[in-house]
C-alpha positions in Angstrom: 37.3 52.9 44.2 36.3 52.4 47.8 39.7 52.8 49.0 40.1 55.9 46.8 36.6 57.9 48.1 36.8 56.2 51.5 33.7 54.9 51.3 32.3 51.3 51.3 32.4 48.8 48.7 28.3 48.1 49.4 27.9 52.1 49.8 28.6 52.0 46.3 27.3 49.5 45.2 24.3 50.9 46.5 24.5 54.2 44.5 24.8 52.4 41.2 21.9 50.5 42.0 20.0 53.6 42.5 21.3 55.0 39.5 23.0 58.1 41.4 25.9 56.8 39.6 25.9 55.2 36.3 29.6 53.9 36.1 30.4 51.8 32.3 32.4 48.8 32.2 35.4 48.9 30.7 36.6 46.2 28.3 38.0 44.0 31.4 35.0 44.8 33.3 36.4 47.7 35.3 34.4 50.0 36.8 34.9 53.5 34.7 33.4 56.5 36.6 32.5 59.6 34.7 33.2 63.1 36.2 29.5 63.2 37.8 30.0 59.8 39.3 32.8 61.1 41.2 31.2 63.7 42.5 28.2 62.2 43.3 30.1 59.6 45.3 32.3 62.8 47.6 29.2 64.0 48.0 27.4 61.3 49.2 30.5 60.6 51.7 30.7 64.5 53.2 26.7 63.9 53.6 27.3 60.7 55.2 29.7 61.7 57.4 27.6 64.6 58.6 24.9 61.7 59.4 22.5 63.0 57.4 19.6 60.8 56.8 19.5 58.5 54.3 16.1 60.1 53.1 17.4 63.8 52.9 20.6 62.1 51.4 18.6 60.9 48.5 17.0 64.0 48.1 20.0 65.5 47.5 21.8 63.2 45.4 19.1 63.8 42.4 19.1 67.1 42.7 22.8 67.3 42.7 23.2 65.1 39.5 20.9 67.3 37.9 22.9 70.3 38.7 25.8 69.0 37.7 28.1 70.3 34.0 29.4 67.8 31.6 32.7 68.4 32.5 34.8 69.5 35.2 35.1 73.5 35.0 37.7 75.4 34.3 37.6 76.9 37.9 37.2 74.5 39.7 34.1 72.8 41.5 33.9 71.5 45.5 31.2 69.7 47.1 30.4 70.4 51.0 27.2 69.5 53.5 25.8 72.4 55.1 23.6 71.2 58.1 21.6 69.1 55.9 22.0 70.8 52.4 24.0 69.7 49.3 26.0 73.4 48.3 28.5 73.2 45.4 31.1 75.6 44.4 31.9 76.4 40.9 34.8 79.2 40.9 33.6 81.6 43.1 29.9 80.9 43.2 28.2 78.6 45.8 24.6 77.3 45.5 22.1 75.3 46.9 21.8 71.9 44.7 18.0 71.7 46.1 17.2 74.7 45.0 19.5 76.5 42.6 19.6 79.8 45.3 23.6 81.1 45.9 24.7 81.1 49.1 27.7 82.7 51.1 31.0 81.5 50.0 31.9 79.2 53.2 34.1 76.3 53.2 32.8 73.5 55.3 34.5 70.4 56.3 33.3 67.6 58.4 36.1 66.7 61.5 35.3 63.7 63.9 31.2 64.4 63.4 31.4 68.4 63.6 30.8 70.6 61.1 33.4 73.4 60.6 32.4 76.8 58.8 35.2 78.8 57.4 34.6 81.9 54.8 36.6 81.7 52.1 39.5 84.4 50.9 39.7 83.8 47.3 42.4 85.1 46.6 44.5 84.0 49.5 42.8 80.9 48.8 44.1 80.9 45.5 47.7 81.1 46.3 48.0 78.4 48.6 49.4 75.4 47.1 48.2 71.7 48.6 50.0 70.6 52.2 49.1 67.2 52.8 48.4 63.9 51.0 45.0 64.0 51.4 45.1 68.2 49.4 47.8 66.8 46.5 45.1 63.8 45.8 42.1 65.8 45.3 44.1 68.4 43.3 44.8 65.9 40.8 41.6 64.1 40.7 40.4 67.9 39.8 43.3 67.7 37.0 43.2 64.1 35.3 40.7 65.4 32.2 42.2 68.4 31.5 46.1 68.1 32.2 46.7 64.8 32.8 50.8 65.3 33.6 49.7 67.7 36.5 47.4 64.8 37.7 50.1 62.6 37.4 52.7 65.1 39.6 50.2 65.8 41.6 49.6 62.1 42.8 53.5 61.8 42.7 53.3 64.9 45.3 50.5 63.1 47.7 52.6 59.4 47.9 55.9 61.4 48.1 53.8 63.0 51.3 52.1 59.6 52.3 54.1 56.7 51.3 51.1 54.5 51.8 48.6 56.2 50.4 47.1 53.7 48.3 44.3 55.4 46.3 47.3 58.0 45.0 49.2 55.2 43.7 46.2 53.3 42.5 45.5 56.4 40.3 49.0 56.8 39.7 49.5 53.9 37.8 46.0 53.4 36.0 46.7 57.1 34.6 50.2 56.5 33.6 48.3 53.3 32.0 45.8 54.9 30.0 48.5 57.5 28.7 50.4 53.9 27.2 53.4 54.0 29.9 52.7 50.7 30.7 56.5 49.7 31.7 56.4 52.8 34.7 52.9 51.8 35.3 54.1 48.5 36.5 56.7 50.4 38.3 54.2 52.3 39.9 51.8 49.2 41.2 55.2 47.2 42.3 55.8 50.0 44.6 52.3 50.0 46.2 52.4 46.4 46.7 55.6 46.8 48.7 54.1 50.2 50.5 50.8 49.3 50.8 50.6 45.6 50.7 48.2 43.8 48.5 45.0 45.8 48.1 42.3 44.3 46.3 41.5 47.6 44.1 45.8 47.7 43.5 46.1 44.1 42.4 43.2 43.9 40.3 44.8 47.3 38.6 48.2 45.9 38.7 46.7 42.2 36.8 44.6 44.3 34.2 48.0 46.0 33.3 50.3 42.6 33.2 47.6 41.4 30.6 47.8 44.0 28.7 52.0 43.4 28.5 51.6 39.7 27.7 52.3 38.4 31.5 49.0 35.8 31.9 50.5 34.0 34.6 51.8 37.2 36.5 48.4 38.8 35.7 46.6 35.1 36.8 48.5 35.6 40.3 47.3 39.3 40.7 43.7 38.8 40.1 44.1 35.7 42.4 45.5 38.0 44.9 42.6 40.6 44.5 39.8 38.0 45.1 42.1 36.3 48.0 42.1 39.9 49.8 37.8 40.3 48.7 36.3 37.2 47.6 33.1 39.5 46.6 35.4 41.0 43.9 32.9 40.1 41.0 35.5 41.6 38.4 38.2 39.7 40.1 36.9 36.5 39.4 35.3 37.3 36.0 38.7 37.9 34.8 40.4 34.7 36.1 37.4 32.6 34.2 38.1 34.4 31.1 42.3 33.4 31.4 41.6 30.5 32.4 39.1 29.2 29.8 42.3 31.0 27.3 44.7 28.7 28.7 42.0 25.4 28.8 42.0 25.1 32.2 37.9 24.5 32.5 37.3 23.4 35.7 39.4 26.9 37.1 37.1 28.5 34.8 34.2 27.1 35.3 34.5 28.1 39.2 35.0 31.5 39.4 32.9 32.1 36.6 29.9 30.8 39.5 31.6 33.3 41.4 31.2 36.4 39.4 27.8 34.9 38.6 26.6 34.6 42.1 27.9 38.0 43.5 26.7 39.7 40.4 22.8 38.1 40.7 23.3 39.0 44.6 24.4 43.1 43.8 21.6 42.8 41.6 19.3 41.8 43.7 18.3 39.1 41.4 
């Protein structure tokens, strides 16, 4: 996930503690983010990027959850920073998540610490399809709960554009894997490897998926590869205890169980 919003695997970590984001666990103890997670967590990066403080941050994360719909709508919705304000766009309307107040319709990005401020032409807006890899991965982010095969073109678009873009594959395969094509999944995650090399995020995905086919000792070596890249990968090592103690191998168990115990008591705070 860090890979896939750019931002830090303690950054995050951070945010869940603070209940800004409330990911559940899925049944291998994945991390499964909800629509408002996700954009709680761009938000938090443009705001971080623009150096805001960590205070005013704060301030607007709450009131930015709060603002927030169930579900992603149908026209669309964009988080920006302006100077040290939260403003979303839904469709056509912006407002101010601090205080609920619209605003001019302005796109702002953040480019090497300066703030750009360009006013928006819907309609020409409208009609210009994503150029880079960076464009063709946010589209389908934007398109994975309500048209999953334009997600899935859409992140075929942005590593077709940027061969190593690992968060596009990453999301490539884990959709393809929840819609039950877990042979091109594989397909998918054996490319990465090869364009990307082995990314902690990738191999934990790619092992979660080779367990789910049968492959323990293929899926063994890929969570082994994910904690050898990040030894703080808690899941990681959760899941190596659990195959292990399936295939009686104790002691193996037994040790990265301690592992996931320890970094999970230290994330905690406990």
């Amino acid at each position: 996930m860090e890979r896939v919003l750019r931002l830090s695997r303690s950054t995050i970590r951070g945010l869940i503690k603070t209940g800004f984001v409330q990911p559940a666990r899925g049944p291998k103890r994945e991390l499964q983010f909800s629509f408002q997670d996700l954009i709680v967590l761009r938000a938090a990066r443009a705001l971080l990027e623009a150096k805001i403080s960590r205070r005013r941050i704060n301030r607007s994360l709450e009131d930015l959850r709060r603002h927030l719909p169930e579900q992603m709508p149908l026209s669309g919705l964009s988080i920006s920073a302006v100077g040290d304000r939260v403003v979303v766009r839904d469709g056509k309307n912006h407002f101010q998540v601090d205080d609920g107040q619209y605003v001019l319709g302005l796109d702002v990005s953040v480019e090497n610490g300066v703030l750009r401020v360009v006013e928006r032409k819907e309609e020409a807006a409208a009609q210009t399809a994503p150029a880079t890899a960076e464009d063709w991965f946010t589209k389908a982010l934007e398109l994975e709960d309500s048209d999953p095969k334009a997600a899935q073109a859409a992140y075929e678009k942005a590593v077709g554009t940027e061969p190593d873009y690992c968060a596009a594959w990453i999301n490539l395969g884990r959709l393809l894997h929840e819609r039950h094509d877990e042979k091109k999944a594989e397909v998918v995650y054996r490319r990465a490897v090869k364009e990307c090399g082995a990314d902690p995020v990738l191999m934990f995905n790619l092992g979660v998926l080779l367990e789910d086919l049968g492959k323990t000792t293929d899926a063994i070596e890929a969570y082994q590869s994910a904690v050898t890249e990040d030894p703080n990968f808690a899941d990681g090592h959760f899941n190596l205890a659990r195959l292990y103690e399936s295939l009686g191998k104790e002691q193996h168990a037994i040790r990265h169980l301690g592992q996931y115990r320890r970094l999970v008591s230290t994330t905690d705070g406990r």
